[in-house]
C-alpha positions in Angstrom: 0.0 0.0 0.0 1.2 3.6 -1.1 -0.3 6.2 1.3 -0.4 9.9 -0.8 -0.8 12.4 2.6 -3.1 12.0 5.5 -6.2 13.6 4.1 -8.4 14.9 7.1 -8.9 14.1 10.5 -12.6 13.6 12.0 -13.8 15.6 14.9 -17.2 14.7 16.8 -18.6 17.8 18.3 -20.3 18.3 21.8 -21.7 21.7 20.7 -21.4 22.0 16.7 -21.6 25.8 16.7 -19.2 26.1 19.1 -16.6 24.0 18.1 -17.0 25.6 14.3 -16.7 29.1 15.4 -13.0 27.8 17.3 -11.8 25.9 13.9 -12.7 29.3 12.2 -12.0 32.4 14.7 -9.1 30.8 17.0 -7.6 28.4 14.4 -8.4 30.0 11.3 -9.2 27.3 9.3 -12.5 28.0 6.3 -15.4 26.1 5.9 -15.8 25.4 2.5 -18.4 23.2 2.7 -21.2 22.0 5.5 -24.3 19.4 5.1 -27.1 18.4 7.1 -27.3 14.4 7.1 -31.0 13.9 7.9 -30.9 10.3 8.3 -27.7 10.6 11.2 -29.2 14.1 12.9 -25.9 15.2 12.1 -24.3 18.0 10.8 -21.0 18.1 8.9 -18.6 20.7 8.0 -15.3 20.7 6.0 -12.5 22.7 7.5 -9.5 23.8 5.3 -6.2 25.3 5.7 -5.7 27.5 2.3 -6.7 24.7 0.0 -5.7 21.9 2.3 -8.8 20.1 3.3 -7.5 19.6 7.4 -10.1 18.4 9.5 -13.9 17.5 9.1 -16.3 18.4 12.2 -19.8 16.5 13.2 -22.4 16.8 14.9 -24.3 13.8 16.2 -27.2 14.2 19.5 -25.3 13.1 22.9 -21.9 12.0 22.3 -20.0 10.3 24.7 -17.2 12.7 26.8 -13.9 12.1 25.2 -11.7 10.2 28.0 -8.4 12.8 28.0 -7.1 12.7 31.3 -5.6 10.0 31.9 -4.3 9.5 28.3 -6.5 7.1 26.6 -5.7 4.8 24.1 -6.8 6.2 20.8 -6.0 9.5 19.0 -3.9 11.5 21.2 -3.5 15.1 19.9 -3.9 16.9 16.6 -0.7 19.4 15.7 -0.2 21.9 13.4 2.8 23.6 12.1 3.0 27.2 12.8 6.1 29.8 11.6 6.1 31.9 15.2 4.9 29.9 18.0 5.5 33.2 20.3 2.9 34.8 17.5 0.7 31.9 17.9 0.6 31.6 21.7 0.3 35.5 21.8 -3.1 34.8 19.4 -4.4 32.3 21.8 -3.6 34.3 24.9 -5.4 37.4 23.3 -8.5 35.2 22.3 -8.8 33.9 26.1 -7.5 30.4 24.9 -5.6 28.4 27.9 -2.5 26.7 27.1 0.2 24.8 28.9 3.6 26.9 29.1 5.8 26.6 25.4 8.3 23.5 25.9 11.3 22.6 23.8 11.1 18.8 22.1 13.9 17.1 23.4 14.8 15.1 19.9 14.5 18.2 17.6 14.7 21.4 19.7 12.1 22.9 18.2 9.4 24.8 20.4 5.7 23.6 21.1 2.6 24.0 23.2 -0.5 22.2 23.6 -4.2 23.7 24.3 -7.7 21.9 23.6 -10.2 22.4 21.5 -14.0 23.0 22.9 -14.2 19.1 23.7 -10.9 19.0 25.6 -9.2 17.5 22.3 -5.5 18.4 22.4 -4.2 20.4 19.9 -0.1 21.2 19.6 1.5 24.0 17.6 4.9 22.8 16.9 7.3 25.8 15.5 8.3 25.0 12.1 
């Protein structure tokens, strides 16, 4: 098998609006496209960096919590790639976003930080 690129990552929503309005205003990403799936109750939305589809976000009626703390097994965090991490952290701090302090990666010494989304998904900027 011959994998191209990871293509998007799925997102299940506690609060829909919510969670779309932190993709868009906090993480920037676009919607470029959103359904209503009648049959499921659930709503769908495409999220895109530029014109990299990124991640995909549903709605579906009472989800379960996500188990974060302690680590489950399972997806653990969602990172992006970010130029300035002090720029990025200063964009989070100004939008009332908590986030652990910046940390340097051992094995690269690059720069990073984790917050979560509205759902306590963890999310890393890792300077570029």
């Amino acid at each position: 098998m011959k994998l191209n690129k990871v293509h998007h990552v799925a997102v299940i929503c506690s609060d829909y609006e919510r969670s779309k309005q932190f993709y868009t205003d906090v993480l920037g990403m676009e919607i470029k496209s959103e359904h209503y799936r009648e049959q499921r109750d659930s709503w769908k939305a495409d999220c895109y960096l530029g014109d990299t589809y990124v991640v995909e976000l549903f709605s579906f009626p009472n989800p379960p919590a996500r188990p974060s703390y302690p680590e489950a097994a399972g997806l653990r965090h969602l990172a992006f790639e970010v130029d300035d991490l002090a720029a990025a952290v200063g964009e989070l701090d100004s939008k009332g976003i908590a986030h652990e302090p910046i940390r340097t990666d051992e094995y690269t010494g690059k720069l990073f930080v984790f917050f979560n989304d509205p759902d306590g998904l963890p999310i890393e900027l890792y300077e570029k």
